[in-house]
Each structure stands twice: as C-alpha cells, then as structure tokens.
C-alpha positions as CSV (number, residue, x, y, z in Angstrom):
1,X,14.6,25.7,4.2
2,X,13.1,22.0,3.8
3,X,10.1,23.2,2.5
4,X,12.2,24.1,-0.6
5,X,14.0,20.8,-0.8
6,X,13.0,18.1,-2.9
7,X,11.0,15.7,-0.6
8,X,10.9,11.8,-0.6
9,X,7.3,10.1,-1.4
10,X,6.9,7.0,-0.4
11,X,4.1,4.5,-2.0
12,X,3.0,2.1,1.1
13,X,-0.1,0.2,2.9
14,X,0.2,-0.3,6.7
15,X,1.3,-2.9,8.5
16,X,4.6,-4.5,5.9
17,X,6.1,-0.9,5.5
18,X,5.7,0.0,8.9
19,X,9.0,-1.4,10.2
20,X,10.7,0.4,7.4
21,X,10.0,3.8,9.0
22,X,13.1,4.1,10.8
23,X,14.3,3.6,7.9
24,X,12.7,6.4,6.1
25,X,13.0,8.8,8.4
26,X,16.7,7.9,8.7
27,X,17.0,9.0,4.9
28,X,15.0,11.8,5.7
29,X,16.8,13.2,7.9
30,X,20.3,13.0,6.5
31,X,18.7,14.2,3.3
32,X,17.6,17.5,5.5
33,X,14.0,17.0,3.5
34,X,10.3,16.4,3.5
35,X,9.0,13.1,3.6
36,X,5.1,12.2,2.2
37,X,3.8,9.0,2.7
38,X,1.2,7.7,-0.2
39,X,-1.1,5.3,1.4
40,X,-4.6,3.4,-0.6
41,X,-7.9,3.8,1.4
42,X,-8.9,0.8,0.4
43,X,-8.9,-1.5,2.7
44,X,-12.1,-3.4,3.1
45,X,-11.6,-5.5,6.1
46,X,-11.0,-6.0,9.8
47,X,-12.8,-3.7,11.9
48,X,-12.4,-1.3,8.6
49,X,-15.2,-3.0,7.1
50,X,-17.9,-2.6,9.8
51,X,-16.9,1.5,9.7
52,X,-17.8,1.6,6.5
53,X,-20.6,-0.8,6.5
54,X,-21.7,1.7,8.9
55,X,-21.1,5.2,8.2
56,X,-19.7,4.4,4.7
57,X,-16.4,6.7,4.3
58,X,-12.6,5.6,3.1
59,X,-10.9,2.6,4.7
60,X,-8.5,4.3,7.0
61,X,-7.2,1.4,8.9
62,X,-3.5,2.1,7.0
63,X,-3.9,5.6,7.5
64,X,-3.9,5.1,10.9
65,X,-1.6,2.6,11.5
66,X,1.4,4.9,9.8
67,X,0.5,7.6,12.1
68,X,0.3,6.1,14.9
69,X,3.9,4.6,13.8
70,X,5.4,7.7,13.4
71,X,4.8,8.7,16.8
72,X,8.1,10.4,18.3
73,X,9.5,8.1,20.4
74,X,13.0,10.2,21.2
75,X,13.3,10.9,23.7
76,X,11.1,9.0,25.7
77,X,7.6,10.1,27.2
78,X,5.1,8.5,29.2
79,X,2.4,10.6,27.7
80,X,3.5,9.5,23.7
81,X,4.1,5.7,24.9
82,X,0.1,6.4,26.3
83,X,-1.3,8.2,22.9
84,X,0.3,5.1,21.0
85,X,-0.7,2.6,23.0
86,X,-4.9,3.5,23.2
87,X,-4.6,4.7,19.4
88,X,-3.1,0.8,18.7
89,X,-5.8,-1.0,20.7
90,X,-8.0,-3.2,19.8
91,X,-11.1,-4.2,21.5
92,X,-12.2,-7.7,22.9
93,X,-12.0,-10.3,20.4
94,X,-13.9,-12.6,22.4
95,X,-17.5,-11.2,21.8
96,X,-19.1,-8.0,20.4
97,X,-20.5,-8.1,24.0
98,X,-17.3,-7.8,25.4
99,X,-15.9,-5.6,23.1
100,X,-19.3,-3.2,23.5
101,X,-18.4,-3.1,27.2
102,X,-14.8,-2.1,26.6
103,X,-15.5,0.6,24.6
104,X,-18.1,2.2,26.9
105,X,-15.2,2.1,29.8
106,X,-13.0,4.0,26.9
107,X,-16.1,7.0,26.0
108,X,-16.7,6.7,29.8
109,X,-12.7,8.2,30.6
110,X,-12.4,5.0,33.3
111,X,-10.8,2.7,31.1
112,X,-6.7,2.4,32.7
113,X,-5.8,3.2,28.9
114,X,-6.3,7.2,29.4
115,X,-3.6,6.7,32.6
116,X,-0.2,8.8,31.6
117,X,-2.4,10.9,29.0
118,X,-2.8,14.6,30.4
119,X,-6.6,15.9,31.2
120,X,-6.8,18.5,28.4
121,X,-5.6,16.1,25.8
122,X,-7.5,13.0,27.3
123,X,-11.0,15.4,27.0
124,X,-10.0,16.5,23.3
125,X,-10.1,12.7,22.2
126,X,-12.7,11.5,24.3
127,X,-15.3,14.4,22.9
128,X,-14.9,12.3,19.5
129,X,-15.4,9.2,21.1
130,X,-18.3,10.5,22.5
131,X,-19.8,11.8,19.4
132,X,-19.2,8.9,17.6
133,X,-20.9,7.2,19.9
134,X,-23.8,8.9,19.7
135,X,-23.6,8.4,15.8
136,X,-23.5,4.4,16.4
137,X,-26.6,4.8,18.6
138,X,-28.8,7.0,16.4
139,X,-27.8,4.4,13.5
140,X,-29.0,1.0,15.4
141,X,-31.8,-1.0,14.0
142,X,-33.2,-3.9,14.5
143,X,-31.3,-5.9,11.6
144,X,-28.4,-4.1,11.7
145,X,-26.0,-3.1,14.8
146,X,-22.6,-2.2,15.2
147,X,-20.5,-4.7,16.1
148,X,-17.4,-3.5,18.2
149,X,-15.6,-6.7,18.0
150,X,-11.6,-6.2,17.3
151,X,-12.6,-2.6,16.8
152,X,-9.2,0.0,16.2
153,X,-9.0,3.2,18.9
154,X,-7.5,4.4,16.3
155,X,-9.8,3.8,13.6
156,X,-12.9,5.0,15.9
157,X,-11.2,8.3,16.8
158,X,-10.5,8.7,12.9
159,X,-13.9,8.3,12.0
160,X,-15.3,10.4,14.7
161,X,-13.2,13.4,13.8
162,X,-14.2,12.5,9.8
163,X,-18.1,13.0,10.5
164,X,-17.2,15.7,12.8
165,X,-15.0,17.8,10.6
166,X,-16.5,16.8,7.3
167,X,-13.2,16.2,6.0
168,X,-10.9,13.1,6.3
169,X,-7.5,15.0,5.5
170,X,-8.8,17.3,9.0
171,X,-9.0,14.1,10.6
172,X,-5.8,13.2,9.7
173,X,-4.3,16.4,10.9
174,X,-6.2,16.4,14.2
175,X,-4.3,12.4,15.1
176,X,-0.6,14.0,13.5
177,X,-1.1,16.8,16.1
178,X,-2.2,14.6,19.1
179,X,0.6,12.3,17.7
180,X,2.9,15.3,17.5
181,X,4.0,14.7,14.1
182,X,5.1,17.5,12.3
183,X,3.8,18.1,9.1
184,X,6.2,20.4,7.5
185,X,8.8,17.3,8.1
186,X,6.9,14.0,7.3
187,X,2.9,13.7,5.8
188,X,0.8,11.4,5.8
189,X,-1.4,11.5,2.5
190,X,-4.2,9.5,1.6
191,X,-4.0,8.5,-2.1
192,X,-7.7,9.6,-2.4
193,X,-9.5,12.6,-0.7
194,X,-13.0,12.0,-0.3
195,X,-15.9,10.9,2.8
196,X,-16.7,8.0,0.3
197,X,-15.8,4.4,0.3
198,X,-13.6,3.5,-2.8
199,X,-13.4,-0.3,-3.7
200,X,-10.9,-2.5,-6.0
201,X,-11.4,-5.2,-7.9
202,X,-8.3,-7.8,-9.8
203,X,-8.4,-9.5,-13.1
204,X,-6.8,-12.8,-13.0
205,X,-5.0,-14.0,-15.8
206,X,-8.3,-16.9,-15.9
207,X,-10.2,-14.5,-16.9
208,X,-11.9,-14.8,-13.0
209,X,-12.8,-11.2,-11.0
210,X,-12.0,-10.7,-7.3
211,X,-14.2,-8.1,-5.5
212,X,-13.1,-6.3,-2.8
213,X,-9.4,-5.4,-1.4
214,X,-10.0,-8.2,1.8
215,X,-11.4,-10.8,-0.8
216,X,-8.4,-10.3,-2.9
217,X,-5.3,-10.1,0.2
218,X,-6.8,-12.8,3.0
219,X,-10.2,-13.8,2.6
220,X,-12.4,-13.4,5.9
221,X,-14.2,-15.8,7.9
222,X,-17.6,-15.8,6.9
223,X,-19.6,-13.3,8.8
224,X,-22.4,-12.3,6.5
225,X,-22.9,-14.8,3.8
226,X,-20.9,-16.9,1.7
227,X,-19.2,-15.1,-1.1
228,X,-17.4,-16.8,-3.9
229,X,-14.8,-15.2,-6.5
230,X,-16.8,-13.6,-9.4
231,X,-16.5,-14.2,-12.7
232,X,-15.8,-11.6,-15.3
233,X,-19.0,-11.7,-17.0
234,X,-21.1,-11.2,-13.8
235,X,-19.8,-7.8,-12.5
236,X,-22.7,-6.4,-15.2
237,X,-25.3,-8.6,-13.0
238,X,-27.6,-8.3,-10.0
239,X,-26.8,-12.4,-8.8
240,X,-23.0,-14.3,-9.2
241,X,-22.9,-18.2,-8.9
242,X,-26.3,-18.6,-7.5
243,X,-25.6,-16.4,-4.3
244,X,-28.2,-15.0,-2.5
245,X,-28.4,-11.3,-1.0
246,X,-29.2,-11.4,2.1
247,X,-27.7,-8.2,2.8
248,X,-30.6,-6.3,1.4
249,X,-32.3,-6.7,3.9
250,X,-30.2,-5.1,6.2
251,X,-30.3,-0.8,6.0
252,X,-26.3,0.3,6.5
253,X,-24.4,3.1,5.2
254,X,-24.3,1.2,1.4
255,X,-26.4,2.1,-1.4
256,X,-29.5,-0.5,-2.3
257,X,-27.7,-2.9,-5.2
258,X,-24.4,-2.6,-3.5
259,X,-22.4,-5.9,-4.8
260,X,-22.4,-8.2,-1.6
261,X,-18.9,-9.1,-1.2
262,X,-18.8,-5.0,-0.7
263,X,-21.3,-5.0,2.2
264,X,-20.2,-7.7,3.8
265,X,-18.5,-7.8,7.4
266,X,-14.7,-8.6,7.3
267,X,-13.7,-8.4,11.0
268,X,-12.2,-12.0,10.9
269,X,-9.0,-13.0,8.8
270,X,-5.8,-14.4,8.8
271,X,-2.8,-13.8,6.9
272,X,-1.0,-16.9,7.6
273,X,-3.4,-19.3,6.0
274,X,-4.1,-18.3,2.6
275,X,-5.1,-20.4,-0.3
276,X,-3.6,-19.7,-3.8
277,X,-5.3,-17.4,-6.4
278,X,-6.2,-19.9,-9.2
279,X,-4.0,-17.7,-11.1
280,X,-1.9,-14.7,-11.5
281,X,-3.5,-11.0,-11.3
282,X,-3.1,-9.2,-14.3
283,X,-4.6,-5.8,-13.1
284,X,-6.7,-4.2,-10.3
285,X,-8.9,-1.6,-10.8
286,X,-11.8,0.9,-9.1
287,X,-15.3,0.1,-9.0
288,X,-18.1,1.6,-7.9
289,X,-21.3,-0.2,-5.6
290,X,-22.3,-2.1,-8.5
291,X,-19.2,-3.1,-9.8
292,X,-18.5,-1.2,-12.8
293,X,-15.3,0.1,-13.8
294,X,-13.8,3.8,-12.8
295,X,-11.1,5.6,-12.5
296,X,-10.6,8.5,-9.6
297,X,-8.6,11.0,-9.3
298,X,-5.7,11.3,-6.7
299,X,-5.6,13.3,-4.0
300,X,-4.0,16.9,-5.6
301,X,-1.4,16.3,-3.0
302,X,0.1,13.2,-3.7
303,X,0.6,14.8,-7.5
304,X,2.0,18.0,-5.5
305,X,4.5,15.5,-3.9
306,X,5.5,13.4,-6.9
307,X,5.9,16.5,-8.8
308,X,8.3,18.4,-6.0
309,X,10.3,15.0,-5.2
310,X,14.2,13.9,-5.9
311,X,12.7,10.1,-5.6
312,X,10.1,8.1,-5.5
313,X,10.2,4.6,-3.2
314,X,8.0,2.1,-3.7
315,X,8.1,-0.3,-0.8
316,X,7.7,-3.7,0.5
317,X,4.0,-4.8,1.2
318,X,1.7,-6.6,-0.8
319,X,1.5,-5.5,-4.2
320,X,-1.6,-5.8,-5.5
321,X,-3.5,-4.0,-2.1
322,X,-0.9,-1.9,-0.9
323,X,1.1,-0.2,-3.6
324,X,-0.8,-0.3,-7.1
325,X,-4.5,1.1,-5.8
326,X,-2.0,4.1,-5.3
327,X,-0.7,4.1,-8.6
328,X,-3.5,3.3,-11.0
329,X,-5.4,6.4,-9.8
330,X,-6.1,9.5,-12.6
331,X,-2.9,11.3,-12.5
332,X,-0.4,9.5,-11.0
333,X,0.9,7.6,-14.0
334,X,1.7,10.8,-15.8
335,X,3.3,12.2,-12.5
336,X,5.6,9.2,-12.0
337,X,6.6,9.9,-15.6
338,X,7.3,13.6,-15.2
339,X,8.6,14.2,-12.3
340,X,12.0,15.6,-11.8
341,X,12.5,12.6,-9.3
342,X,15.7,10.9,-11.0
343,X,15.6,8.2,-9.0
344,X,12.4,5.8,-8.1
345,X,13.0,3.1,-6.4
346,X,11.3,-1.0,-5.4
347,X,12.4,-2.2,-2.2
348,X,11.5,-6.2,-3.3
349,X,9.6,-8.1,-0.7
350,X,11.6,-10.6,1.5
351,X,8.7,-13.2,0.8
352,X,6.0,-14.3,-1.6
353,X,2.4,-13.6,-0.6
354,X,-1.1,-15.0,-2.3
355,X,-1.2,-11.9,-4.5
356,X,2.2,-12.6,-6.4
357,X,1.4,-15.9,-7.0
358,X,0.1,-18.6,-7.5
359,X,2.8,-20.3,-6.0
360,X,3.1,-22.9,-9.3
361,X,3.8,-19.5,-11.1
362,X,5.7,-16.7,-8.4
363,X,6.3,-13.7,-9.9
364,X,9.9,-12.1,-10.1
365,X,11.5,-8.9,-9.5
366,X,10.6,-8.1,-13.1
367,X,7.0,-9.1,-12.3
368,X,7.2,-7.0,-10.0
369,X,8.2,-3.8,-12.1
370,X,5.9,-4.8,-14.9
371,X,3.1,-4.6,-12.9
372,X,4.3,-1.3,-11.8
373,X,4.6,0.2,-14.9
374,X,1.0,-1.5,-16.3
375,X,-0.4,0.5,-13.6
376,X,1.2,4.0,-14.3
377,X,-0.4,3.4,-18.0
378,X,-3.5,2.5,-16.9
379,X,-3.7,5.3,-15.2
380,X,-2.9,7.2,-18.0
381,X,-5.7,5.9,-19.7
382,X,-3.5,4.0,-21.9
383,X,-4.1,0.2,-22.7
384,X,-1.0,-2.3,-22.0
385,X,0.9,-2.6,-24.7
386,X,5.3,-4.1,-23.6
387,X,7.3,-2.7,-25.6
388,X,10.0,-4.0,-28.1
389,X,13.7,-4.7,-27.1
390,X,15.9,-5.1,-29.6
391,X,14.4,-8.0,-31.3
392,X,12.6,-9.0,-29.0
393,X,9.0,-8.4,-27.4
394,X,8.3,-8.5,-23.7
395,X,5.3,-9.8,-24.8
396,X,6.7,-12.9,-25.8
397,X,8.7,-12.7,-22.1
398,X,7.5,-15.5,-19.6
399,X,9.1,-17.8,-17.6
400,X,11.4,-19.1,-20.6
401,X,13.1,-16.1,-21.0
402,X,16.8,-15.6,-21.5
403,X,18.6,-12.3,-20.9
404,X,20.0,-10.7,-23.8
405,X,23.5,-10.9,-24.1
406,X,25.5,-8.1,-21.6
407,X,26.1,-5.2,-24.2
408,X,29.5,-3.7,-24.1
409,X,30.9,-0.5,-26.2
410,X,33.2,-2.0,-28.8
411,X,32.9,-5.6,-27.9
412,X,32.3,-8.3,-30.9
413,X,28.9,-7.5,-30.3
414,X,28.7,-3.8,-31.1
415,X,31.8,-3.5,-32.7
416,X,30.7,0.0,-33.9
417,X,30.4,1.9,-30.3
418,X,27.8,4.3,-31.7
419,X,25.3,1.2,-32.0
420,X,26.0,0.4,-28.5
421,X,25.3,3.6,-27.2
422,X,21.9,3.6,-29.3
423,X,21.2,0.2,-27.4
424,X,22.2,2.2,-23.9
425,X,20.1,5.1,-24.7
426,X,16.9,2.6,-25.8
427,X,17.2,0.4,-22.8
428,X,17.4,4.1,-20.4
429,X,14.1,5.2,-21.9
430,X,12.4,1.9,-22.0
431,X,8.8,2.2,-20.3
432,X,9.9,-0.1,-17.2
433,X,12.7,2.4,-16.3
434,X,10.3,5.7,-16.3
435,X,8.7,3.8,-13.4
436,X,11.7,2.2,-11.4
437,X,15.2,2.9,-12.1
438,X,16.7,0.8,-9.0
439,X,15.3,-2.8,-7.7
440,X,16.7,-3.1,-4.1
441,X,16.1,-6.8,-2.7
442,X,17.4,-9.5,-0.4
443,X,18.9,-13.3,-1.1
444,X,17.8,-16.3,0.4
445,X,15.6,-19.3,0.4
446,X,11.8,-17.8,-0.1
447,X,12.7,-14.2,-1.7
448,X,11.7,-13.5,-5.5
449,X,13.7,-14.3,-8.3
450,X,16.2,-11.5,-9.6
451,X,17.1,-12.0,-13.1
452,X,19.6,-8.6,-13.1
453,X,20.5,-9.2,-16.4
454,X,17.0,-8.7,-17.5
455,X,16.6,-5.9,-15.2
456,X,19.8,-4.3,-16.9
457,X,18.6,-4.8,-20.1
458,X,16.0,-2.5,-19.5
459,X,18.2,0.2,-17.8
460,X,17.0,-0.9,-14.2
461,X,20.1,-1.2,-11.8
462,X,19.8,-4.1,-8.9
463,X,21.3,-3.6,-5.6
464,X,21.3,-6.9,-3.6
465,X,21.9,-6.7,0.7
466,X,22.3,-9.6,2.8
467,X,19.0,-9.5,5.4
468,X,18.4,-11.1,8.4
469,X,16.3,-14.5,8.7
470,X,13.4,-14.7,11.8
471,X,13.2,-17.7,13.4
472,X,10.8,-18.5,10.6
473,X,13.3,-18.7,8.1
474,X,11.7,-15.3,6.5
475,X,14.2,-12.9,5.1
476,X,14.1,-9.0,6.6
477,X,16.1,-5.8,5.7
478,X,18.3,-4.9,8.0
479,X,17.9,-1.0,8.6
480,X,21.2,0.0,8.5
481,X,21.9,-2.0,5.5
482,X,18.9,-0.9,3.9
483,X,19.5,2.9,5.0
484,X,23.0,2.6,3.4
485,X,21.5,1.1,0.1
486,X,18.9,4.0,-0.1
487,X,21.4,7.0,-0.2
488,X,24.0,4.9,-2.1
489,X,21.2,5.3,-5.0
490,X,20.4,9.1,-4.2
491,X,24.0,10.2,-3.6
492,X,27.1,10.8,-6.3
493,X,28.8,8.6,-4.8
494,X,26.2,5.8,-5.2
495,X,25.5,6.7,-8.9
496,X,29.2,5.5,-9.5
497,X,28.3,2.2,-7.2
498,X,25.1,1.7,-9.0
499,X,26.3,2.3,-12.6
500,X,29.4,0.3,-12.4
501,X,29.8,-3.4,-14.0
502,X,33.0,-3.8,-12.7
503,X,31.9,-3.7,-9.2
504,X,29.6,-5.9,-6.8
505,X,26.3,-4.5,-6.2
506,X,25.9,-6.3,-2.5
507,X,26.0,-4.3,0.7
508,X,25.9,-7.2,3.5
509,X,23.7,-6.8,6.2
C-alpha cells in the first residue's frame, strides 16, 4: 500500500518550483509513493503582508500557490479549470478602490469568476469569504484599513478558513479537498504549524542585517515608510539609521515595538529589477517582533516525512527564502542527517538571483551545498565549523580553490589501495554529503559554476542535462530530461550511472 512506501519530500517556496510539479508527480507516480511538499511560511510580502499586518497569522501565499498548482488537471473539467482560476486571482491592481469593489462582487456570488463552479461548492467557499469579510470590517479604524489591492482569492479564502477553524493545517485541508487533491498521495506541509507570523532575518558577510523575507528577496516599493538595511548592532535597539516609526501609530494585528520593516506593507515588488546585496549572505535565521534571535520547531510532520522518506529533493527557487527557512528550523538538521533517505538531492537553479550573489562574487554549486549543510547544523544547534579534507580546510576554500587531485585505487597517488579507500570512505561521510549526495544542474551562459571535481571530492556526484533557453536566454529543465535524471539517481540502474568515472554524466534535454 503507498502509505507503507517510502515517500518523496520535497523542500520548495512557490512560484520557481511550481513548474517542476509535473515533474514531481511524474517521479511519484512511477515510484508508486507518497509525495510531501515542505514549504516556509515566511513570506512577508505581496498581498501576504497586508494579511498579516492585519490578522497577523503565517505567510501562506506559497502554501497556496502549490495547491492550487496541484490541481488535477487530467482529465479535463470545467469545474477544476473554475476552482483554479478564482483561487489564482488577483484583484485590481489599479486602486485599493477598485480592488475593494472586486472583492465585494466575489463575497456577493455575482462576480463571472464563480460561473462553471457547482452551487454547493460555490456556497462552501463563499461562507469564508463572507466571514472574513466581516473580520476586515469589525477590524477597520480610522488609521488603519485593509487594503485589497493585488489581494490572492486564494490567500483570502486561506485565511478565512484559518480564523474560522483555528488551525492553519485545517485550512489547508479544506483548499486540498475543494482542489481535490488527495492527501494520502501528495501533501502539502507547512514547515511551521502555528496561527502566528514567523519572520527571517540574513547576515551578510559585511557584517550588515536584512529584516524581513521581502526585504531580503525583492525589496517593495515604499508603502509605509522608508526602511533601510539594518545593521548588526541595531537589531538590540528601538531606532536603526535615524528611521522614524510611524507605524506606531497605526493599531494592526502586530504587537507595540514590532521592528518596522516587519509591519510594513509589501503589496508592491518586482523581481526583475533588483539591486545587489552589498555582499554575500552567510546565514538566515528566525526572529521574533523585536528582532531577536530564535529558533522554532518544525512542523512534527515534515520530521514524520523526512524520517519515512527514500529521498530528499531540494529544488530550484531562491535559496535563501525559499529552501533554508525550511531547513534551519529545530529538528530538521538532525532529520536530514538520520534519515533512511539514501539519496538527497539539489536541483541547481538555471539562473543567479540577488540572494546568491552579489553578482562580483556568485556563488557555485558548492555554495550552494555549503549553505545547505550550515543550515542543517544550525539547526542542530551546532556553530559552523568546515571540516578538514585531506590537508586541506574548507575554510581556507574560496574562489581560489583547486580541486584535489582525482583519487584512484592503486594509482601513483595511493599506491597502497587501502589508503585510497580510507580517502573514499572520508570524502562519503564528509558533512556536505549527509545533506546532498547528488547536484543535478544545467549548462549554459548564466547558470552557476560546477566545479565536479570539488563536488566529488566530497562524495557528491553531479549529473549535468542539457535545458532549454526562453527567449530570454534563461536556461530551464526540460521535464522529461529532468524526470529521467531523478529516477536515474533513485534507481539501481542509476547508482551504476551515477557512481561511474568512466562514463559521461549528461542526459541531453
């Protein structure tokens, strides 16, 4: 039965991993097993932020993307094409006027998005539009209203079935049901469980502090006050850089001393026009309202998943926001490293974002598994510490480094084989490999470097495909060629593929 097998967990955001599902549920289902999606609730911006401005509560804008992304769509059905489209659509961005007016058309039933959706179900979703409409009004005040501009269906529902039920993870099984996803087959899990807002903060290597998961990815357009990076230093302190809260004036869903940066609306951003970090991230971490360090615990069921998985993906999306929140959390670090999961694998990015730069200093695949595995150990509670290889320290390790030479059983270099197996066996159980084993990525103009004789050194095999370029010039999977790397790794066969020096690890795409 498949709630024996092994399952798949996959560590995600929203938006980047979302046109890997096919590919995931391709795996999936040729495996015959489970799949759980881990996803952050982090997410401080878009129409996100003014939720939890609001009525406080997790970001859930990722959440609800992936379900709604998982919607069956074989075979076709006007009713599922229906549910997908009102749960993906955004209000007016025009004016909060215009988006106000939308919104009452939606709680009102008239609005031609409920068309194709059957009565029963169409009354089900609009009783928690209804309700949390009537939780907007009974929060309005004179300095603070809600502002419904680029609002998510999706998100609105979410949160009206949250304050509703009590319980996000009810929520969350209230949209897979009107989704009709099944949960026995593929879950959705939130990398936290609670009705509070958890927030992030990054290090830089400058010693500077970014608050806030929007502040860090894409800064916003300005909707509250101005908001610069913080130092360090100031994340003890009430004022950073001479800013000026204005925010307390306003009464919302945040405690009084809330950091502004964390109060702030995000509703307006871009992703193509970012500015470069001044310098690279080193870590990101929890913080609570006033900016002090903590760490949560996961959710008991993405330990439940790690712990009953045959592998562990880690895919594309944006580092630093989408997959590491997820990891640094109490509990998972020492899953990762327990788990009977032999095989745990990065899918690279196809392109370099502002979080894995700056763009003087892009980080590489190994950058990429480093930061991995620092997170897994913070989240063990343990401080950062590379280890030794051979003679060398990864701490020494930057952008000067020269792979080790290829070691090879009875070569002039081990002429006594037994020293070359010790060197295997030491490179297998190096800290990077109990975190990835595989590094899947692409080739071309744009992607990050892959030194795979680094990689090896460490005991982390590379598999690299042959994408497809948008008119853009960025580099993206192609499924099939993706799909046929995945279970390359996870089957026999693939072991022998993987493992073998004497063959070309490319699948073209």
């Amino acid at each position: 039965m498949m709630s024996d097998t092994k399952g798949i967990v996959v560590f995600s955001g929203g938006s980047a991993a979302n046109s890997l599902v096919d590919v995931f549920e391709a795996v999936r289902e040729n495996k015959k097993c489970p799949l759980s999606y881990i996803i952050p609730i982090s997410d401080n911006g878009g129409s996100s932020s003014e939720l939890i401005r609001v009525f406080g509560g997790p970001g859930i804008g990722d959440v609800r993307s992936r379900l709604v992304r998982l919607i069956p769509t074989n075979p076709p059905s006007p009713e599922k094409s229906a549910i997908s489209a009102l749960f993906n659509h955004r209000l007016s961005s025009t004016s909060g006027a215009d988006a106000a007016a939308e919104w009452q058309l939606i709680v009102s039933g008239s609005s031609d998005l409920w068309r194709a959706i059957p009565s029963a179900k169409k009354e089900l979703i609009r009783s928690f539009f209804n309700l949390l409409n009537l939780e907007i009004l009974k929060r309005v005040r004179p300095s603070s209203t809600f502002d419904f501009t680029s609002a998510s269906v999706g998100n609105l529902f979410l949160t009206g079935a949250r304050l509703f039920s009590g319980s996000f993870e009810s929520a969350i099984y209230l949209l897979s049901s009107i989704c009709g996803i099944s949960d026995g087959e593929v879950r959705v899990i939130p990398s936290i469980n609670s009705n509070f807002s958890h927030h992030i903060a990054a290090g830089l290597a400058n010693g500077d502090v970014i608050v806030g998961q929007n502040n860090i990815s894409h800064p916003a357009e300005a909707t509250a006050l101005e908001m610069p990076t913080l130092p360090s230093e100031s994340l003890h302190g009430i004022r950073t850089r001479g800013s000026v809260d204005h925010t307390a004036d306003i009464e919302d869903a945040n405690i009084p001393g809330t950091l502004p940066s964390l109060r702030q609306r995000n509703i307006k951003f871009t992703k193509d026009q970012d500015e470069d970090l001044p310098a690279r991230i080193d870590r990101v971490w929890y913080i609570n309202p006033y900016g002090q360090e903590m760490l949560p615990p996961a959710n008991p069921r993405v330990l439940s998943a790690i712990k009953h998985s045959q592998a562990v993906i880690f895919s594309i999306g944006s580092l630093f926001t989408s997959i590491i929140p997820s990891i640094v959390l109490k509990g998972v670090g020492e899953a990762l490293r327990t788990t009977p999961a032999r095989h745990k694998i990065l899918i690279l990015n196809g392109s370099l974002d502002r979080e894995v730069g700056p763009s003087s200093s892009p980080f590489s695949a190994f950058d990429f598994v480093e930061a991995i595995a620092r997170a897994g150990e913070q989240s063990r509670g343990n401080p950062w510490r590379p280890v030794l290889h051979g003679s060398r320290s990864d701490e020494t390790l930057g952008n000067s480094y020269t792979s080790p030479p290829t070691i090879r059983h009875g070569s002039s270099l081990h002429p006594n084989p037994q020293a070359g197996n010790e060197a295997h066996r030491a490179s297998r159980d190096s800290i990077y490999r109990q975190y990835v084993t595989h590094v899947i990525h692409l080739t071309g103009d744009g992607t990050p470097l892959v030194d795979r004789d680094r990689l090896a050194s460490f005991g982390i095999d590379c598999l690299k495909l042959y994408g497809r370029k948008s008119a853009k010039g960025i580099v993206f999977y192609d499924h099939q060629a993706l799909v046929g790397a995945i279970e390359a790794i996870l089957g026999k066969k693939g072991d022998a593929m993987v493992l073998s020096r004497s063959r070309r690890n490319t699948l073209d795409g």
